[in-house]
C-alpha positions in Angstrom: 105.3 31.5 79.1 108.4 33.6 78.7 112.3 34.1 78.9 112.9 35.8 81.7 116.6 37.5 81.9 118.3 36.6 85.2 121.3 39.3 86.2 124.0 38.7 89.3 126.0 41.3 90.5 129.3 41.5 92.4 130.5 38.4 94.4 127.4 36.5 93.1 128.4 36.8 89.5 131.5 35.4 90.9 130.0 32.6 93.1 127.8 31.7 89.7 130.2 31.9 87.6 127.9 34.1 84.9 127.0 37.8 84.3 123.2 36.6 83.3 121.2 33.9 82.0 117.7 33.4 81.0 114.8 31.3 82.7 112.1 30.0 81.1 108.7 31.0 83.6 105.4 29.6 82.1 103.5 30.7 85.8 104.1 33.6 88.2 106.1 32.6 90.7 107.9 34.4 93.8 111.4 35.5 93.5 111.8 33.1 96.8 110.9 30.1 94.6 112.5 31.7 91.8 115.8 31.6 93.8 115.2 27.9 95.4 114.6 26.8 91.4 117.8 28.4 90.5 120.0 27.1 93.5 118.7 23.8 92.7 119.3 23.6 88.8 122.7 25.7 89.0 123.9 24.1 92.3 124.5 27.2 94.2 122.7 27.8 97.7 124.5 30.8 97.9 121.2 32.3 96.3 119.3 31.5 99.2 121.0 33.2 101.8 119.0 36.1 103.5 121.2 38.7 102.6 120.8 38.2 98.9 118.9 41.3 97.3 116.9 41.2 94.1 115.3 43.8 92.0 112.6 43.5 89.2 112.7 45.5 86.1 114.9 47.6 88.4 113.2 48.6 91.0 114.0 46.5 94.6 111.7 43.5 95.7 111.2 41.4 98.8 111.2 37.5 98.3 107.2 37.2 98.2 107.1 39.7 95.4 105.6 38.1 92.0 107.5 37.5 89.4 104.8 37.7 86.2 106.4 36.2 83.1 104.3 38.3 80.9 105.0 41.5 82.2 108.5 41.3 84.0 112.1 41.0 81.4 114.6 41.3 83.7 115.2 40.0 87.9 118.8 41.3 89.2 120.1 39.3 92.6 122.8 41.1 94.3 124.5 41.3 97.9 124.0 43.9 100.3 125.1 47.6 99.1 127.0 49.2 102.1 128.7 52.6 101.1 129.6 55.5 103.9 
């Protein structure tokens, strides 16, 4: 079991209202259900649209990537990058 530091970026840390917050994990869990847990408890389905990126420990991750309490710190959700 461990605190696990949540970080949203651009119009999602608009649409949640927060820079960051922490989640308590006590089990491995995908960031899928990781992001179902959150809309649910913070109200915001926002989270589970498609185009919402994550990252762990700052490298990017697909939405059936584990999330291990005891060896990640820190899951980033962001919208798409576009850049030209």
């Amino acid at each position: 079991m461990a605190n696990i530091k949540i970080v949203f970026f651009a119009s999602l840390r608009e649409a949640m209202k927060c820079d960051e917050l922490e989640l308590l994990l006590e089990t491995p869990l995908t960031i899928l259900q990781i992001k179902q847990r959150l809309a649910e408890e913070l109200g915001q389905s926002i989270l589970l649209e498609e185009k919402v990126k994550a990252a762990i420990d700052f490298d990017f991750a697909r939405d059936d990537d584990l999330v291990d309490p005891a060896k990640v710190r820190e899951l980033a959700f962001f919208p798409p990058v576009t850049g030209g």
